[in-house]
DRENKOLBA-545059 format. One record per residue (C-alpha): residue number from 1; residue in three letters; x, y, z. Coordinates in Angstrom, 3 decimals, decimal comma. Layout:
+-----+--------+----------+----------+----------+
: num : residu :       px :       py :       pz :
+-----+--------+----------+----------+----------+
: NUM :    ALA :        X :        Y :        Z :
...
+-----+--------+----------+----------+----------+
This chain:
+-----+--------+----------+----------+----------+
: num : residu :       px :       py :       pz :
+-----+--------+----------+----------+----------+
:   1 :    UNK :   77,253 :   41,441 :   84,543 :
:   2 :    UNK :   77,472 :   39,315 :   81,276 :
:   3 :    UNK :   74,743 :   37,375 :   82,145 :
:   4 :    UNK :   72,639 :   40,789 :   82,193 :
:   5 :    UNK :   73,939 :   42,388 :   79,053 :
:   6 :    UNK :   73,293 :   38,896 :   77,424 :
:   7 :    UNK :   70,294 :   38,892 :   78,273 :
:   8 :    UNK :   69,405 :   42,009 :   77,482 :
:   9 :    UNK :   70,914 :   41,852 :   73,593 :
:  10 :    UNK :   68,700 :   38,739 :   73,491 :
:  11 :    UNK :   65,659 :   41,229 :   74,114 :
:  12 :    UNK :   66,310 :   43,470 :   72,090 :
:  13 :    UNK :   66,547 :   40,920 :   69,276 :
:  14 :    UNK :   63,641 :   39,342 :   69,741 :
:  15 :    UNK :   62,316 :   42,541 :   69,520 :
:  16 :    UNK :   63,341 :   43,136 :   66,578 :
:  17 :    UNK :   62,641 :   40,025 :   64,701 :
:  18 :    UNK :   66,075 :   39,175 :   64,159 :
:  19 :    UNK :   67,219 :   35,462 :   65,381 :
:  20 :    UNK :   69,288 :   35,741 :   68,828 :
:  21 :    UNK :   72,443 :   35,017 :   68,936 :
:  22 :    UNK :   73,601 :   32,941 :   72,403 :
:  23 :    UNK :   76,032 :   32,469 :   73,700 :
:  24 :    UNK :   77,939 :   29,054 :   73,717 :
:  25 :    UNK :   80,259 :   27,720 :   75,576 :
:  26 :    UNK :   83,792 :   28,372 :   75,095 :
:  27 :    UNK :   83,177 :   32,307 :   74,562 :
:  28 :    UNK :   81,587 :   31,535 :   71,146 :
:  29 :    UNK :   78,109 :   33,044 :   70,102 :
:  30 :    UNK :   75,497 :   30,748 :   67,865 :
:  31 :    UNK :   72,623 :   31,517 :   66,675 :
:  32 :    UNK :   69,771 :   30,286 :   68,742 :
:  33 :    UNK :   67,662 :   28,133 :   65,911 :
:  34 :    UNK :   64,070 :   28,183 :   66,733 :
:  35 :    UNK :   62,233 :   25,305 :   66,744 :
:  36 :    UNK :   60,805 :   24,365 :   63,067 :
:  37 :    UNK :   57,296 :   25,155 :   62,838 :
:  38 :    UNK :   55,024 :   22,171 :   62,707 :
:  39 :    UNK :   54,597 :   21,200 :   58,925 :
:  40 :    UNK :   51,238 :   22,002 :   58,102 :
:  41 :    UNK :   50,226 :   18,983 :   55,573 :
:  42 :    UNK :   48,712 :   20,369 :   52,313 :
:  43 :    UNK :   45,724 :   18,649 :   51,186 :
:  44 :    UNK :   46,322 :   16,707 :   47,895 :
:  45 :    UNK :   43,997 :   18,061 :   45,264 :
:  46 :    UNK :   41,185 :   16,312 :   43,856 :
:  47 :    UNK :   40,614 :   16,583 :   40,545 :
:  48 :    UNK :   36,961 :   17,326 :   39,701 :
:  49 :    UNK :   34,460 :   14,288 :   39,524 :
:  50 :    UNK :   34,357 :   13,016 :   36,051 :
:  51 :    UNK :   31,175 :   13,828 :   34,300 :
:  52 :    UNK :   29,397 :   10,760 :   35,275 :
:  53 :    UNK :   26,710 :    9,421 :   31,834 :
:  54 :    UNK :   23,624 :   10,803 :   33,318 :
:  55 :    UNK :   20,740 :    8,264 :   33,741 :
:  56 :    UNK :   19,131 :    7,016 :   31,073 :
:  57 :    UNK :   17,012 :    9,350 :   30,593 :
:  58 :    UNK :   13,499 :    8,384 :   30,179 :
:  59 :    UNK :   12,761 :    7,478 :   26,453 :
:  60 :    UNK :   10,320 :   10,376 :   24,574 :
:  61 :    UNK :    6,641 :    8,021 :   24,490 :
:  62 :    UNK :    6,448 :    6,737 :   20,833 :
:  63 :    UNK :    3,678 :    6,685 :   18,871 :
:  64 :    UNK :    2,562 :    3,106 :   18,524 :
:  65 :    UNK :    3,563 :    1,483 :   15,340 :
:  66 :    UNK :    0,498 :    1,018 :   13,017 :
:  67 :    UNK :   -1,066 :   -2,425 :   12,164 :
:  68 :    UNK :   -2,655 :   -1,884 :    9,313 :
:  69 :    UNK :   -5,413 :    0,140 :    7,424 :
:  70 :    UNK :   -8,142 :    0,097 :    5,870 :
:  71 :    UNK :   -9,389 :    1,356 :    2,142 :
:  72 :    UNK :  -12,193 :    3,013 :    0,949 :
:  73 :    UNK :  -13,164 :    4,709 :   -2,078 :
:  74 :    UNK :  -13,763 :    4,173 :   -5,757 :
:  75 :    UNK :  -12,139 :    2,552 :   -8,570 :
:  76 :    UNK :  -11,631 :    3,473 :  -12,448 :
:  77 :    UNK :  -10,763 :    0,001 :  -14,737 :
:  78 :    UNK :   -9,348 :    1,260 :  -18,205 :
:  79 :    UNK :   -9,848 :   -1,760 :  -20,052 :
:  80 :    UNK :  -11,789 :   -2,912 :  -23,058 :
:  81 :    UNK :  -12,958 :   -6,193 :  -23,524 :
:  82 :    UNK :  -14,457 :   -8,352 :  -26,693 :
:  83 :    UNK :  -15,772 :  -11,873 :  -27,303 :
:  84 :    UNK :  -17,501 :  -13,091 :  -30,915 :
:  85 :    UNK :  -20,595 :  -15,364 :  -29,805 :
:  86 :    UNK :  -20,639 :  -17,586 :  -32,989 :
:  87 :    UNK :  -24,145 :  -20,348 :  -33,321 :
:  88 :    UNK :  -25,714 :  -22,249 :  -35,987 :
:  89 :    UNK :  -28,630 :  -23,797 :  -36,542 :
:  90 :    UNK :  -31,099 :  -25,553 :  -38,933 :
:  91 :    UNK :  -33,463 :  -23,294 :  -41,374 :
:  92 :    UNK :  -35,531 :  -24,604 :  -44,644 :
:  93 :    UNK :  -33,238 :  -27,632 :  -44,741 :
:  94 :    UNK :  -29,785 :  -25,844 :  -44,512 :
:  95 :    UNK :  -27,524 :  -24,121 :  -42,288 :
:  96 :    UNK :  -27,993 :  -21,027 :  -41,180 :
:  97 :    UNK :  -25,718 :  -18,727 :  -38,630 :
:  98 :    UNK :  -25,531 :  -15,736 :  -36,487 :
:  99 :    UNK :  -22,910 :  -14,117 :  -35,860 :
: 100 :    UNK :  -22,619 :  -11,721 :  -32,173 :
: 101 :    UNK :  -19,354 :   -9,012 :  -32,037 :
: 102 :    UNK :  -19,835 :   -8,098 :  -28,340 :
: 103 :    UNK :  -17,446 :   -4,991 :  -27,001 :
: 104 :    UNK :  -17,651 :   -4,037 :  -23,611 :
: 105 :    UNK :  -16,369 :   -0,918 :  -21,991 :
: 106 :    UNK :  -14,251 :    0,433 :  -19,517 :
: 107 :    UNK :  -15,829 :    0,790 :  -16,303 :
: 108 :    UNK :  -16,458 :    2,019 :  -13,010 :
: 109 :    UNK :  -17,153 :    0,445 :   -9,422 :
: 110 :    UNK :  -15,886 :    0,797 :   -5,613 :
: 111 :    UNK :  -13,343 :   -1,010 :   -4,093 :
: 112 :    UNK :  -12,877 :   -2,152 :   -0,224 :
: 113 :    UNK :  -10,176 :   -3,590 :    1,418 :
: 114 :    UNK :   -7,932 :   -4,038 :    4,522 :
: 115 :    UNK :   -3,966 :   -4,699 :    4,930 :
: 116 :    UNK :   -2,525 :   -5,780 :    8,228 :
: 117 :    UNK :    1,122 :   -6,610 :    9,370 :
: 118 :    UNK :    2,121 :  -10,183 :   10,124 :
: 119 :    UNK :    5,437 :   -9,888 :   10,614 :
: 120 :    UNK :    7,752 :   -6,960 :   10,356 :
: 121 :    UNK :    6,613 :   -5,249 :    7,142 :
: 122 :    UNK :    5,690 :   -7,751 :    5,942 :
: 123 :    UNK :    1,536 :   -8,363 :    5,577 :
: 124 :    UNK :   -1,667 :   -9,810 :    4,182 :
: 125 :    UNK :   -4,190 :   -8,194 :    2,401 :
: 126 :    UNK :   -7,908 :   -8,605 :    1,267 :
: 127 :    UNK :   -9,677 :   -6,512 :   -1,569 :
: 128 :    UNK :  -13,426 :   -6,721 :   -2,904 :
: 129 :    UNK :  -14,227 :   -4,351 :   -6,005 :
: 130 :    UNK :  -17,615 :   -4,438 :   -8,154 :
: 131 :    UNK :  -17,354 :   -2,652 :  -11,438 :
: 132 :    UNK :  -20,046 :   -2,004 :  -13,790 :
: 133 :    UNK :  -19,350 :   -1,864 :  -17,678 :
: 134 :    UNK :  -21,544 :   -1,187 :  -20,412 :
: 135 :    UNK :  -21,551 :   -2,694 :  -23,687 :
: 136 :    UNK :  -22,732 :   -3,437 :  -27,207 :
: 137 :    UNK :  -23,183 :   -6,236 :  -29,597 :
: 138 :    UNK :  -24,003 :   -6,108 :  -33,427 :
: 139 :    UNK :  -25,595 :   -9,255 :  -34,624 :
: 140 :    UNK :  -25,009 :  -10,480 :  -38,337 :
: 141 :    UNK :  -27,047 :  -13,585 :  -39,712 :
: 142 :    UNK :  -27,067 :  -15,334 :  -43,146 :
: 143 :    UNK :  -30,731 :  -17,232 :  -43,823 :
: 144 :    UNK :  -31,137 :  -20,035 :  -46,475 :
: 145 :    UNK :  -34,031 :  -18,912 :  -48,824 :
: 146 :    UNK :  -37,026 :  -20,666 :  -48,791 :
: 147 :    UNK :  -37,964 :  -21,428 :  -52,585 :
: 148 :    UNK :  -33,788 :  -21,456 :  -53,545 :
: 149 :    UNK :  -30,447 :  -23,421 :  -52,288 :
: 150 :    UNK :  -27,412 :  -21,942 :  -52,171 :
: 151 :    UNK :  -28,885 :  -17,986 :  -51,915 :
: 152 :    UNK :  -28,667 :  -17,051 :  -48,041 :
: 153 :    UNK :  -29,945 :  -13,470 :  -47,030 :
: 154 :    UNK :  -27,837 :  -11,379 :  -44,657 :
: 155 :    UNK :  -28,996 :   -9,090 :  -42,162 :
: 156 :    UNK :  -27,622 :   -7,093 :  -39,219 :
: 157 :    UNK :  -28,930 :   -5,923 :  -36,091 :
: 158 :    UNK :  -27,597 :   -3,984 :  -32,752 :
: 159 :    UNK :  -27,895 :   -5,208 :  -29,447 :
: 160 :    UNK :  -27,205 :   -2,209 :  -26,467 :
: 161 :    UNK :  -27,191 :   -2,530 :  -22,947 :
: 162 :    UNK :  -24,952 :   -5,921 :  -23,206 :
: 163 :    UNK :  -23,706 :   -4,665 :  -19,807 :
: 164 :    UNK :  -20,968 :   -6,729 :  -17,159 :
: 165 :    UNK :  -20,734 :   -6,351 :  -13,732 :
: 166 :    UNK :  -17,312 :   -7,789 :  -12,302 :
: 167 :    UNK :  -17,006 :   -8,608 :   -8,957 :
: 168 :    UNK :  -13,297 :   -9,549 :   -7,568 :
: 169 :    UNK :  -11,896 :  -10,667 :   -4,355 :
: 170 :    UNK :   -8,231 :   -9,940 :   -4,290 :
: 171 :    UNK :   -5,691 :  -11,813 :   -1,320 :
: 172 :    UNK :   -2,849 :  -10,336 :   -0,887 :
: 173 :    UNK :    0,809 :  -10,782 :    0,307 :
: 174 :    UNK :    1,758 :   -6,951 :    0,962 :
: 175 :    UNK :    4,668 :   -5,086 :    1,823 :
: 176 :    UNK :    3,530 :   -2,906 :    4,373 :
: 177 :    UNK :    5,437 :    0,940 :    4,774 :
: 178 :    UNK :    3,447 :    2,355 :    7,646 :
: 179 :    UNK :    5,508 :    4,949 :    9,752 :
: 180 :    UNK :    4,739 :    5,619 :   13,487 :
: 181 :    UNK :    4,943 :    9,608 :   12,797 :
: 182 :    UNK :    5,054 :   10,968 :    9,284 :
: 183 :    UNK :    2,129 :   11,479 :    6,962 :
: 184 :    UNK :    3,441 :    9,383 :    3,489 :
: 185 :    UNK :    2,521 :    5,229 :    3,654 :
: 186 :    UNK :    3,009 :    2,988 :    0,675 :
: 187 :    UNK :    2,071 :   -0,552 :    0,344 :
: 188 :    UNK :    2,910 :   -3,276 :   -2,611 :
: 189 :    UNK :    1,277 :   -6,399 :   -2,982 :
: 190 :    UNK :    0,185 :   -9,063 :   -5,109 :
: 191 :    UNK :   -1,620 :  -12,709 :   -5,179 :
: 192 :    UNK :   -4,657 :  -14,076 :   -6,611 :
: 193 :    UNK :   -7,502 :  -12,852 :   -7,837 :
: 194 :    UNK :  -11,049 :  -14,663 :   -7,882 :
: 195 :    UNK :  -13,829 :  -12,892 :  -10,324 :
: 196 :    UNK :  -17,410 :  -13,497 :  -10,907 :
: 197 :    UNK :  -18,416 :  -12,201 :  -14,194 :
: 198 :    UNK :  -22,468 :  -11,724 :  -15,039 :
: 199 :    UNK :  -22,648 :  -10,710 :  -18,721 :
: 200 :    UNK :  -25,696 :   -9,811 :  -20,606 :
: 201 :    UNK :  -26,157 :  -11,990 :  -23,795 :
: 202 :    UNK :  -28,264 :  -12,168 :  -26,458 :
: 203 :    UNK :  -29,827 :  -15,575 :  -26,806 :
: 204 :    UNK :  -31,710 :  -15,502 :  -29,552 :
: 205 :    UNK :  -32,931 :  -13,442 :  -32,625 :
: 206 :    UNK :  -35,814 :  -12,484 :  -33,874 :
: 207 :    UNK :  -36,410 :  -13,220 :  -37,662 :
: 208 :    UNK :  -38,648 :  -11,652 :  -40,046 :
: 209 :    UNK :  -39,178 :  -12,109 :  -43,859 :
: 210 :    UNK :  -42,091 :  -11,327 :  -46,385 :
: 211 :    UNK :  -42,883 :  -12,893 :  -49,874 :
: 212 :    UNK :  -41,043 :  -13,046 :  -51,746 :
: 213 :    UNK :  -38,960 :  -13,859 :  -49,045 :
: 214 :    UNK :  -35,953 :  -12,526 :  -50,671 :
: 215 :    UNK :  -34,754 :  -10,200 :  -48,014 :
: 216 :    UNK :  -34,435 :  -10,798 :  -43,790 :
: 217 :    UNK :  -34,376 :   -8,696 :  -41,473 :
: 218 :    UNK :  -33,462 :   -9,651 :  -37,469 :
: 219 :    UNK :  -33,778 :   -8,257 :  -34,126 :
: 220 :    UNK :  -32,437 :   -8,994 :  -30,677 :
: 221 :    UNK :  -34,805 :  -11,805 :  -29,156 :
: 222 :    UNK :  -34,470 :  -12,840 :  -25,503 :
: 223 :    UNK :  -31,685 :  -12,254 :  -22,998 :
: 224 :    UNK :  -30,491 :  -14,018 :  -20,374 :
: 225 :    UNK :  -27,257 :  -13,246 :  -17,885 :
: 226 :    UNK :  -24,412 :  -15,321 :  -18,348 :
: 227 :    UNK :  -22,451 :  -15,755 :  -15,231 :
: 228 :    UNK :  -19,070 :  -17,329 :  -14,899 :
: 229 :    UNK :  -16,610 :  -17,542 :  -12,261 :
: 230 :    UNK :  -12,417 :  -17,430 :  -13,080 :
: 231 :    UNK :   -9,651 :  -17,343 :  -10,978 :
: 232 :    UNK :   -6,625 :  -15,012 :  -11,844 :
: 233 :    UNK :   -3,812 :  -12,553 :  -10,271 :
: 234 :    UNK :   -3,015 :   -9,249 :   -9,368 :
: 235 :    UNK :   -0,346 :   -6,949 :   -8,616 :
: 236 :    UNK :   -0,377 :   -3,014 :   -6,787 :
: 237 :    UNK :    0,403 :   -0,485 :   -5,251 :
: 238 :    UNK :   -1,692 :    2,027 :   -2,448 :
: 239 :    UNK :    0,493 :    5,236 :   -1,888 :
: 240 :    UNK :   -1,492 :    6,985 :    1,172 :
: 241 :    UNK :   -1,049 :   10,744 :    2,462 :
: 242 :    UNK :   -2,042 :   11,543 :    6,480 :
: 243 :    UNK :   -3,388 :   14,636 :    7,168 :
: 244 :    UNK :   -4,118 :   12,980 :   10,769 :
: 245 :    UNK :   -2,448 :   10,299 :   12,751 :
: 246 :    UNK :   -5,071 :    8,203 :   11,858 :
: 247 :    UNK :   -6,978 :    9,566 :    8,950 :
: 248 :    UNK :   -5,535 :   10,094 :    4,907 :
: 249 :    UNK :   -6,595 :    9,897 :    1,324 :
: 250 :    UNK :   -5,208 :    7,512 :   -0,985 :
: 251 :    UNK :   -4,236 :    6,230 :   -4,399 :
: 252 :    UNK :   -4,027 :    2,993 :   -5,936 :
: 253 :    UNK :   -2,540 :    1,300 :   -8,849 :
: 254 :    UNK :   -3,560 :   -2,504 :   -9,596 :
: 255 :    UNK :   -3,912 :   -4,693 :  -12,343 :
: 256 :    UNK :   -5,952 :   -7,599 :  -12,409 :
: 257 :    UNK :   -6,792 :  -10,552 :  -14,942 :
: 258 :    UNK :   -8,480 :  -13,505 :  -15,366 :
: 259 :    UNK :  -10,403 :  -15,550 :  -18,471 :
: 260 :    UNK :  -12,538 :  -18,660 :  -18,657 :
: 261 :    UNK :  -13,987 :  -20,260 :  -22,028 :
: 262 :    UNK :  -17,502 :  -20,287 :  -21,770 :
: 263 :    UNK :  -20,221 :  -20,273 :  -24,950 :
: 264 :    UNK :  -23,882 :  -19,155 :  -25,474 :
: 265 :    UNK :  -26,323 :  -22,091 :  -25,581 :
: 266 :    UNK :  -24,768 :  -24,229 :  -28,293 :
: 267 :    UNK :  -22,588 :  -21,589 :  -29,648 :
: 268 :    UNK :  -18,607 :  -21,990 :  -30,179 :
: 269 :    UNK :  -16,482 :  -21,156 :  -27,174 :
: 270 :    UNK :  -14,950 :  -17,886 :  -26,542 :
: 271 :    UNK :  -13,162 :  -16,757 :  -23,717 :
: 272 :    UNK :  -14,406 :  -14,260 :  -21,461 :
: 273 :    UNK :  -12,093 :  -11,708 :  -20,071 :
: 274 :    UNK :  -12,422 :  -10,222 :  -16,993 :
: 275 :    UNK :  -10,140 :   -7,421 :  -15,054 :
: 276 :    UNK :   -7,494 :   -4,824 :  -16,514 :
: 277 :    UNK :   -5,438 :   -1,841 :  -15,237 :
: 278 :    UNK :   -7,124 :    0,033 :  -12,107 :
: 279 :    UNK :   -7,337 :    3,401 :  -10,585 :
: 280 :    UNK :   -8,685 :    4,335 :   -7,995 :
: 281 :    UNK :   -8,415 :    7,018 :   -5,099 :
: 282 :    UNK :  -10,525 :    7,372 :   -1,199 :
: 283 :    UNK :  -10,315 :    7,110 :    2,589 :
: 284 :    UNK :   -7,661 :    5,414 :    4,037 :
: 285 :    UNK :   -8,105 :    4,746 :    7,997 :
: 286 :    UNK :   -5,144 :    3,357 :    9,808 :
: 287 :    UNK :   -5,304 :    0,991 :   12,964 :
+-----+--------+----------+----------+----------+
């Protein structure tokens, strides 16, 4: 009979959720203790990948750095030059001289060149301009007279078209600023300068005198070129503006110098001055 009504309170709790009591021995009730459920082992977490450094990504394609360039275009020389062709020579027994005051323009030419890099920014340059300059001389002369000693007769004369044409080959150590991408460039350089000068001279004069030969009068005789060669130096600048990759115009600033001490037939020396500050603007083509 106790076993029934045990078992039947143990029902009845189990039906009701409630933890059974059983009985134990010695007329003592415990608590049946179910069995512990089986631990259900929670996954550690795992913190989120670190942002891994994505791979290098591929570099943007550069534009190749540029080389060089090349200049084109014309050039303005504001410079004036002057030389005093002095000569003397034997007339009725005495001395007599002529005296040439030659003044030669500014002037006006092309100039060509090309800079390249060598190393770095660092470059090497070559330059060839031609300039034409007009000019004048006036001509003074003081005759012996004829029938008198010691009464010379003066005269003057003008000689035009005296012109110069300078040529000059410039070689250049250069600082080369040449961007990639952007449209400014700028290059400095400097070195020596080699000129060939071919001057128009007067070599002689043309006299003429009536009786009673008291008066003169003169006029440029024959002409001949004088050419000379001098070496000198030079120092510039080219500031260029793209308005393409490979296409811009330019400006330059350059001054350039050189003399050599030459004379007319049997003339005194002079020195003959070639070169002076430059201008010049045109085409600059990148390579």
């Amino acid at each position: 009979m106790n076993f029934l009504t045990t078992s039947m309170a143990v029902a009845v709790v189990c039906a009701l959720g409630t933890t059974p009591v059983l009985a134990a021995e010695g007329g003592q009730q415990t608590p049946a203790v179910p069995p512990p459920a089986p631990a259900t082992a929670r996954p550690t977490p795992v913190p989120p990948p670190a942002p891994q450094p994505a791979a290098r990504a591929a570099a943007a394609p550069r534009a190749p750095q540029s080389r060089g360039f090349i200049a084109l275009g014309g050039v303005f020389q504001f410079e004036k030059a002057s030389f005093t062709d002095t000569r003397t020579l034997t007339y009725f027994r005495e001395t007599a001289t002529h005296t040439g005051e030659y003044e030669i323009d500014d002037g006006a030419g092309f100039d060509l060149g090309a800079f390249a890099r060598v190393w770095r920014n660092l470059g090497a340059g070559v330059t060839y301009t031609q300039i034409t300059r007009t000019g004048e001389a006036e001509y003074s002369g003081r005759y012996p007279h004829p029938f008198f000693f010691n009464q010379p007769r003066t005269a003057t004369t003008v000689a035009s078209d005296v012109d110069r044409t300078e040529t000059g080959v410039h070689v250049s150590a250069a600082y080369l600023l040449l961007p990639s991408s952007g449209r400014f460039g700028l290059t400095v350089y400097g070195g020596p300068s080699f000129f060939t000068m071919k001057q128009d001279v007067v070599t002689d004069l043309t006299v003429t005198e009536t009786y009673p030969y008291d008066t003169v009068a003169i006029a440029p005789g024959a002409r001949s070129d004088l050419s000379e060669s001098a070496v000198g130096f030079h120092v510039g600048a080219d500031a260029t503006w793209y308005f393409t990759r490979r296409l811009g115009a330019g400006a330059l600033l350059r001054y350039a110098a050189a003399k050599k001490s030459v004379a007319i037939g049997s003339g005194e020396s002079f020195d003959l001055e070639a070169g002076g500050l430059q201008i010049g603007v045109g085409l600059r083509f990148k390579f």
